[in-house]
C-alpha positions in Angstrom: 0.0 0.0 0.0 1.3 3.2 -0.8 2.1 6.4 1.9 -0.9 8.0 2.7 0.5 11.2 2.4 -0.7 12.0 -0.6 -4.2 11.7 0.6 -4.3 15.3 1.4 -2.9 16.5 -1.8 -5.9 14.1 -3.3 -8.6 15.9 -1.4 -7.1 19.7 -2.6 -6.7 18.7 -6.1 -10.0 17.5 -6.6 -12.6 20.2 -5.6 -9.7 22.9 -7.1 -9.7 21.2 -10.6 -13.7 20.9 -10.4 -14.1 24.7 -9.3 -11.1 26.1 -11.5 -10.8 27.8 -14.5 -9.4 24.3 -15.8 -12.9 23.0 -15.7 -14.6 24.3 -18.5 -17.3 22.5 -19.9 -19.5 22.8 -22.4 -21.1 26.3 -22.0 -19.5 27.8 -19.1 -17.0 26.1 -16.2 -18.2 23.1 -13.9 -18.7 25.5 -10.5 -20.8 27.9 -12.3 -23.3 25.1 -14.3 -23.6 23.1 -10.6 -24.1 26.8 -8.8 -26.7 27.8 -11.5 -28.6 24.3 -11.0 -28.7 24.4 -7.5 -30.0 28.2 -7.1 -32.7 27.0 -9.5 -34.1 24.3 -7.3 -33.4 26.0 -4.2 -30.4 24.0 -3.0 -27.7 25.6 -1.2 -25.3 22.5 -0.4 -24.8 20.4 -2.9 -22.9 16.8 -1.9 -20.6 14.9 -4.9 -20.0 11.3 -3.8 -16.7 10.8 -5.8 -16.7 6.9 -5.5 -20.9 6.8 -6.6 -20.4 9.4 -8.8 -23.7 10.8 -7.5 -24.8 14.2 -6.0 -27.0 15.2 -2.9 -29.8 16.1 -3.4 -30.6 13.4 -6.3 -32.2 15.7 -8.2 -29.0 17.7 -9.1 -28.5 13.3 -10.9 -29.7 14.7 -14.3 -29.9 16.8 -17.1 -26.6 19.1 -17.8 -25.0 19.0 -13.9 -25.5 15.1 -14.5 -23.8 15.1 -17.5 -20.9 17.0 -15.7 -20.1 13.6 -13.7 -18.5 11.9 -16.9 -15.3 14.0 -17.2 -15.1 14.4 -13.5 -15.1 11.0 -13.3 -12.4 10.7 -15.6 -10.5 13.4 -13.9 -11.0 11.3 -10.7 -10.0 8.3 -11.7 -7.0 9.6 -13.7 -5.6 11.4 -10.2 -6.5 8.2 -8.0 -4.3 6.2 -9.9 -1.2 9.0 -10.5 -1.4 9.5 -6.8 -1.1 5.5 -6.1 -4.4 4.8 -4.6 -7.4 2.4 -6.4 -10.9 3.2 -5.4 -11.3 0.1 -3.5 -9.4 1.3 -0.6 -10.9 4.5 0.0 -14.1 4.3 2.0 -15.3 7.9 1.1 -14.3 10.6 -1.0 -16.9 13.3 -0.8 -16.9 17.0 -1.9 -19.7 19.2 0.1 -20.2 22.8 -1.6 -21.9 25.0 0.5 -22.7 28.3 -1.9 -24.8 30.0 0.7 -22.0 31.9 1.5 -22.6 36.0 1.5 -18.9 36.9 0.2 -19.3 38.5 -3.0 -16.1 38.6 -5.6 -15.5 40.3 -9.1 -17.6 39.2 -12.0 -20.3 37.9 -10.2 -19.2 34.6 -9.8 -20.3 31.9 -7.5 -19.4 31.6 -4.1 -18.9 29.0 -1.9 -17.3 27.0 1.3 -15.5 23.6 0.1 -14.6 20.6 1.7 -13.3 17.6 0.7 -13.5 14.3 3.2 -11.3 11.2 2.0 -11.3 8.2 4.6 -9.3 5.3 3.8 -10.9 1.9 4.4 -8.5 1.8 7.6 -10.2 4.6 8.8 -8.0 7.5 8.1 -9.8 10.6 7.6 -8.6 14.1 6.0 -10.6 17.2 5.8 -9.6 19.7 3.4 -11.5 23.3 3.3 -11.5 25.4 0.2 -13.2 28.8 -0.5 -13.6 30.2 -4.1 -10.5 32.2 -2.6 -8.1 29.4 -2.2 -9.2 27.8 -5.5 
């Protein structure tokens, strides 16, 4: 098994890729089509299961911020395996933005409170906590 060090650089990289400029897809970049959906149904926290590939609330499972689950999946699987880990022994690996956040930043775009949980099936846990600042 490989150091676990790398855990934390795992769970920065992830939500920064997904919420950076590097994102773009489609239309417009990833954090602004999953800020857009959410405002529209009324959803301020939105959940990404990165092992599921799912969101909380389910309804955020479909149309265009569905769709955005296929690269990041990609993305996903491409860092798990350059940073030495398989899927199969992580237990969790969860990104929680919380875009009810009152900061307000140049160009009007989205703001939010990050974090990203890995646990390894041992039960190792890192936290990592991103704003739109830090990204």
């Amino acid at each position: 098994m490989p150091s676990l060090k790398p855990l934390k650089s795992l769970a920065h990289n992830i939500p920064h890729h997904f919420a950076s400029t590097l994102f773009y897809w489609k239309t417009d970049y990833a954090i602004n089509h999953l800020e857009k959906v959410a405002k529209a149904n009324g959803i301020d926290i939105v959940e990404i299961d990165l092992l599921a590939f799912e969101y909380t609330p389910e309804i955020l499972n479909t149309g265009i911020t569905g769709e955005l689950l296929v690269p990041l999946k990609d993305f996903v699987c491409q860092q798990i395996v350059k940073y030495g880990f398989e899927s199969i022994q992580l237990s969790q690996f969860k990104i929680k933005y919380d875009f009810s956040v009152s900061r307000k930043i140049a160009f009007e775009l989205p703001t939010y409170d990050c974090t990203c949980t890995i646990q390894t099936e041992s039960g190792r846990k890192y936290d990592v906590k991103l704003t739109e600042a830090n990204n």
